[in-house]
C-alpha positions as CSV (number, residue, x, y, z in Angstrom):
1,X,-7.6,14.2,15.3
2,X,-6.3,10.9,16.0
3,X,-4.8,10.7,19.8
4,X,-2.8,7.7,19.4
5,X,-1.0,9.5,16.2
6,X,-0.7,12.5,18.5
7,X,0.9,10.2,21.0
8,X,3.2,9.2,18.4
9,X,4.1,12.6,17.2
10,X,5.0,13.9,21.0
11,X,7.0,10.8,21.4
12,X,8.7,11.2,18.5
13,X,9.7,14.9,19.1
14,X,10.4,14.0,22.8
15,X,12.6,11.2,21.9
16,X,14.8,12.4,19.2
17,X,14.7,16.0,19.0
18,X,18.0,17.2,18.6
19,X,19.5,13.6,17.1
20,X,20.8,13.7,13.7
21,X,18.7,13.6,10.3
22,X,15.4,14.2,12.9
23,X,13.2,17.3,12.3
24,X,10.6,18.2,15.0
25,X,6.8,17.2,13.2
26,X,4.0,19.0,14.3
27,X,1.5,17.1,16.8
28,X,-1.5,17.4,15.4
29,X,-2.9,13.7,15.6
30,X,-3.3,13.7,11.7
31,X,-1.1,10.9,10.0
32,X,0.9,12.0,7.3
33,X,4.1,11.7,5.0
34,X,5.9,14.0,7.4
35,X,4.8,11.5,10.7
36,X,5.4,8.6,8.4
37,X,8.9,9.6,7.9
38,X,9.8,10.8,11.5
39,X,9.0,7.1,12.2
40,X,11.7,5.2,9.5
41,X,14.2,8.5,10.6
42,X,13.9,6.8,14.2
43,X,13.6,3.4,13.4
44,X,17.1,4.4,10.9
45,X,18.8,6.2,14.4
46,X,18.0,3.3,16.5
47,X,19.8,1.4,13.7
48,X,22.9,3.0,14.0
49,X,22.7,4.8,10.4
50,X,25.0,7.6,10.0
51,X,22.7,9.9,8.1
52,X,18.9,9.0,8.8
53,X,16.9,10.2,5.7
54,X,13.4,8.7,6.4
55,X,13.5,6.5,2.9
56,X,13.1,3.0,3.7
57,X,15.8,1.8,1.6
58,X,17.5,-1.6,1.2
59,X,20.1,-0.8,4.3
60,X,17.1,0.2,6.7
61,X,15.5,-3.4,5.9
62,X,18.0,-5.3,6.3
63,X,19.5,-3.6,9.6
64,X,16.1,-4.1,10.9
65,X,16.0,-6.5,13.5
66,X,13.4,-9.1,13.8
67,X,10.7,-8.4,16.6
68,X,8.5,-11.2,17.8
69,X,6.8,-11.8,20.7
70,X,8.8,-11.7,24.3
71,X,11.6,-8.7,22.8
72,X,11.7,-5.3,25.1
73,X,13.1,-2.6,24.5
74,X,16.3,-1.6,26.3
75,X,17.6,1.4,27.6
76,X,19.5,1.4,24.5
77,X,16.7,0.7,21.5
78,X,13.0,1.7,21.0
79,X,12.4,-0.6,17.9
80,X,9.0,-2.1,19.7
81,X,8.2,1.7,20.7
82,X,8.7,2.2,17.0
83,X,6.6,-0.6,16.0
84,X,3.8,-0.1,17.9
85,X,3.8,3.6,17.5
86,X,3.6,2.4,13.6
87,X,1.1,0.2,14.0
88,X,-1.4,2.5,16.1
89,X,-0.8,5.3,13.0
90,X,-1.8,2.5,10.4
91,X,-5.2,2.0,12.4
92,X,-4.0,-1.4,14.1
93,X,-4.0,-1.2,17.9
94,X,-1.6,-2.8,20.1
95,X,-3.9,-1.3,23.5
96,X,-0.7,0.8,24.5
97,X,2.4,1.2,23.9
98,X,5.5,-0.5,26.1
99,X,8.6,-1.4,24.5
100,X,7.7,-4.5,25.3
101,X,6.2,-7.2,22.5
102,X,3.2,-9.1,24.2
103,X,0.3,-11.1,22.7
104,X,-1.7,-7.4,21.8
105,X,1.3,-6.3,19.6
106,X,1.5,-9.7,18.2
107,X,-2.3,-10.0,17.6
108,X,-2.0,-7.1,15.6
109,X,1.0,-7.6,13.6
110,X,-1.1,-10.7,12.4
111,X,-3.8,-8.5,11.7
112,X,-0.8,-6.6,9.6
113,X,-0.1,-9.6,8.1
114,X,-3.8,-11.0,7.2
115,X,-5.0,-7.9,5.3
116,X,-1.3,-8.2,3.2
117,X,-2.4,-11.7,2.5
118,X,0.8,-13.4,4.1
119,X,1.0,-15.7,6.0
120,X,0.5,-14.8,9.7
121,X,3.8,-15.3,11.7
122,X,3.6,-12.6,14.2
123,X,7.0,-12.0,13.8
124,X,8.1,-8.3,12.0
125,X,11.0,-7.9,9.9
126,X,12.6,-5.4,7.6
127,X,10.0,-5.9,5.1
128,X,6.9,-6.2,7.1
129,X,8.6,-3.2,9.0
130,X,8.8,-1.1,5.8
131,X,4.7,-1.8,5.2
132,X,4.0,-1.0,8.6
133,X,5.8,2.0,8.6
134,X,4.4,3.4,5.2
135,X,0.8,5.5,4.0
136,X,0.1,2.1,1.6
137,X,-3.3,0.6,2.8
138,X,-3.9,-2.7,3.3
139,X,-8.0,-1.9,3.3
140,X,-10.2,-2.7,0.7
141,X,-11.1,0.8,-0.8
142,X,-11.5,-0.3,-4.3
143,X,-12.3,-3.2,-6.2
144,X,-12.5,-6.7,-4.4
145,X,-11.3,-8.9,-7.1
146,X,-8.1,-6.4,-7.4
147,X,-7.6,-7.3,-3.7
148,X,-7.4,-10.7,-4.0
149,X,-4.9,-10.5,-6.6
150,X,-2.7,-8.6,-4.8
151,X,-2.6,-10.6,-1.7
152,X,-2.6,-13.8,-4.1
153,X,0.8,-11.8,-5.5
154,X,1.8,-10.9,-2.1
155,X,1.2,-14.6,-0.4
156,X,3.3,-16.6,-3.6
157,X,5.7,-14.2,-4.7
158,X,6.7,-12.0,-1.7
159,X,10.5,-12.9,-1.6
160,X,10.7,-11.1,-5.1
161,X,9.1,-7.9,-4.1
162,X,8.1,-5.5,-1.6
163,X,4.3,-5.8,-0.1
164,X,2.1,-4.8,-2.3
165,X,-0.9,-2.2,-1.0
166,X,-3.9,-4.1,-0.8
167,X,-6.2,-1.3,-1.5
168,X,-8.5,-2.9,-4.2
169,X,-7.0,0.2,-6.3
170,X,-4.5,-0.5,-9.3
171,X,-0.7,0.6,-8.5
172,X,2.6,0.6,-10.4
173,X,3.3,-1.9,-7.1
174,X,0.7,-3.9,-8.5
175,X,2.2,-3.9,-12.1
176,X,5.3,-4.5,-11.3
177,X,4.3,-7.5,-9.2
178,X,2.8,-9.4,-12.0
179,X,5.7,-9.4,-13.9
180,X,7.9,-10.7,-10.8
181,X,4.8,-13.1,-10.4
182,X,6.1,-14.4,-14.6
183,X,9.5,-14.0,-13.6
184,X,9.4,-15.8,-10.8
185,X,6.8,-18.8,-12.7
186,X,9.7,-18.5,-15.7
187,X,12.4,-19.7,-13.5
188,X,14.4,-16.6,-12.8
189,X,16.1,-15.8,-8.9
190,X,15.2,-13.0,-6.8
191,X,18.9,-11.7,-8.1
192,X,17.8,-11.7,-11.8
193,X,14.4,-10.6,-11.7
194,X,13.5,-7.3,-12.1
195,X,10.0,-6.5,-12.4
196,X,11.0,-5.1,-16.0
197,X,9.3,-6.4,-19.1
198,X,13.1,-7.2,-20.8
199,X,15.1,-9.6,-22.7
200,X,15.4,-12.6,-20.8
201,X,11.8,-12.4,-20.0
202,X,10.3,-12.4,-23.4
203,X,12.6,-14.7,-24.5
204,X,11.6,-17.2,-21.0
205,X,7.3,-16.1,-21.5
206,X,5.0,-18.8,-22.8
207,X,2.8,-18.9,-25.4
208,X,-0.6,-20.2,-23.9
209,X,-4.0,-21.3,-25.4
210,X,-7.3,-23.0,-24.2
211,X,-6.5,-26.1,-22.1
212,X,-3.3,-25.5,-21.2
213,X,-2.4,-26.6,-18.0
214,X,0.3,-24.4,-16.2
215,X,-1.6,-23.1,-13.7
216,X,0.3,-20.5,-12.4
217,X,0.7,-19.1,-14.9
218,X,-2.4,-19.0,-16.3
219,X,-3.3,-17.2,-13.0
220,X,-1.0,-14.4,-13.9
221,X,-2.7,-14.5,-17.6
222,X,-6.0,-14.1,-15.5
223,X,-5.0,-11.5,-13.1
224,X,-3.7,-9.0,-15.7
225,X,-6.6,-9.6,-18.1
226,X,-9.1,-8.8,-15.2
227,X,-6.9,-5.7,-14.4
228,X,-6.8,-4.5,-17.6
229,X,-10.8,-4.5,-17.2
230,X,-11.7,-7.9,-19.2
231,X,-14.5,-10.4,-17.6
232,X,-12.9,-13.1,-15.2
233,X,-15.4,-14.5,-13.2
234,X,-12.8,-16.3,-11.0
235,X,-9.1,-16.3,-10.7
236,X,-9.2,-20.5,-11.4
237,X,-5.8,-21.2,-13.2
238,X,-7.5,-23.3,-16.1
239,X,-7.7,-21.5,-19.5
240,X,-11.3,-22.0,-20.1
241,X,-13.6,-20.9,-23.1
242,X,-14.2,-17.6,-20.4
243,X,-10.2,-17.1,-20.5
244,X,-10.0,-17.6,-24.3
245,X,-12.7,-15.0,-24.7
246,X,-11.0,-12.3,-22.9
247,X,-8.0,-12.5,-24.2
248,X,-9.8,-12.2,-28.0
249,X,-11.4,-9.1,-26.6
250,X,-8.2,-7.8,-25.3
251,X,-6.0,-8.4,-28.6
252,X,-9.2,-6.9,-30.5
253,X,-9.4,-3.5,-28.2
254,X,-5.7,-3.8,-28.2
255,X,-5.7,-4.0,-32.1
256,X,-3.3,-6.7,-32.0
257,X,-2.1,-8.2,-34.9
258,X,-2.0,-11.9,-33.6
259,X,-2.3,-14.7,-36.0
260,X,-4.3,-16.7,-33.6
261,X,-7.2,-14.9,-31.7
262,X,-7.3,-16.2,-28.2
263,X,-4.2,-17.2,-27.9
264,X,-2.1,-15.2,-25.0
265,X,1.5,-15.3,-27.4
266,X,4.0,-12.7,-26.7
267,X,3.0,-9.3,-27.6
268,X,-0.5,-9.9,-25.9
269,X,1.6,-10.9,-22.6
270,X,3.4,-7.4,-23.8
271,X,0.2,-5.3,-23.5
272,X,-1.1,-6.6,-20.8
273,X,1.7,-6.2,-18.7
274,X,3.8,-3.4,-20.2
């Protein structure tokens, strides 16, 4: 049992028992979906939402407001409560909690913030809020080189996307994020990308061979080779005779039939990612 999640727990049932859309949870200092989602039903009340569900939707995000150091809490609004309360149940203390946003909150927002891969503002909105207030770990538990590609994805892409876990462990988050990541590279807005494999992005995805030198996305080429368990020694952004080589073992396990072996065209960028 984990007292500071207990703490949260009486807190919450203390707090808004008997408020809308909020269900009692049982105190039992074990963090949990049902904990996790007494926290975004409170977070959604404080907010002003007519029917708090606990999904952290689009509306919760953006009615969010943005906590950074030097906000407290009002007789009216427990968002730092909230956020600290979060934080403690994600296994990132703030020493206690105040309603009030002082440097230990903002030390471990940052904390937050450096295991996502982003850059470290202190500052919380909706969508750090949603991350914060979610099971999704941002602790290696898996593979390293997986890590770094998702906080690579997180750190350059994260106005298309949601933050991906950092977890080491492959994800449909993670998936999805490499094809914002070619979106994104092919030129498309945060309006018109998807994460879906479609149309406009085959018709936009390059065709990519040894020497070629667009980085970026050559990166992405990398990162879905090596997650679809082909040797990359290093996430470098040159396509080198060790990039060529894995994408002829991919097309061959694949059974591809490319004209050109080694050469990332269309339906290889199609397998890897789809």
């Amino acid at each position: 049992m984990d007292e500071a999640v207990k703490r949260a727990q009486v807190w919450l049932n203390t707090t808004y028992k008997g408020k809308k859309g909020y269900t009692e949870i049982e105190t039992d200092g074990i963090i949990g979906a049902g904990t996790v989602k007494a926290l975004i039903i409170a977070l959604q009340i404080e907010e002003g939402d007519a029917n708090p569900d606990g999904i952290f939707g689009q509306n919760t995000a953006k009615n969010c407001p943005e906590l950074s150091e030097g906000y407290k809490d009002n007789s009216q609004h427990n968002f730092c409560r909230i956020l600290q309360h979060g934080l403690f149940c994600k296994g990132y203390s703030t020493k206690s909690v105040t309603g009030e946003f002082g440097s230990n909150t903002k030390s471990a927002v940052m904390k937050v913030q450096e295991h996502a891969g982003i850059t470290q503002t202190g500052v919380v909105n909706g969508k750090l809020m949603k991350q914060i207030l979610s099971l999704d770990s941002l602790i290696n538990k898996g593979d390293a080189k997986i890590r770094e590609i998702q906080q690579a994805l997180n750190n350059k892409y994260l106005n298309y996307f949601d933050i991906i876990p950092t977890d080491g462990r492959p994800s449909k988050q993670l998936a999805k994020g490499l094809i914002y990541a070619l979106q994104a590279e092919e030129g498309l807005d945060t309006k018109t990308a998807n994460g879906n494999f479609g149309p406009t992005t085959q018709a936009k995805c390059p065709t990519l061979s040894e020497g070629d030198s667009r980085q970026d996305y050559v990166k992405i080429l990398q990162y879905a080779l090596y997650i679809n368990g082909e040797s990359i020694s290093s996430f470098s952004g040159i396509y080198d005779s060790e990039t060529k080589s894995a994408v002829t073992n991919f097309q061959y396990f694949a059974s591809l039939p490319v004209e050109h072996y080694g050469v990332a065209d269309l339906m290889t960028w199609a397998s890897l990612l789809v």
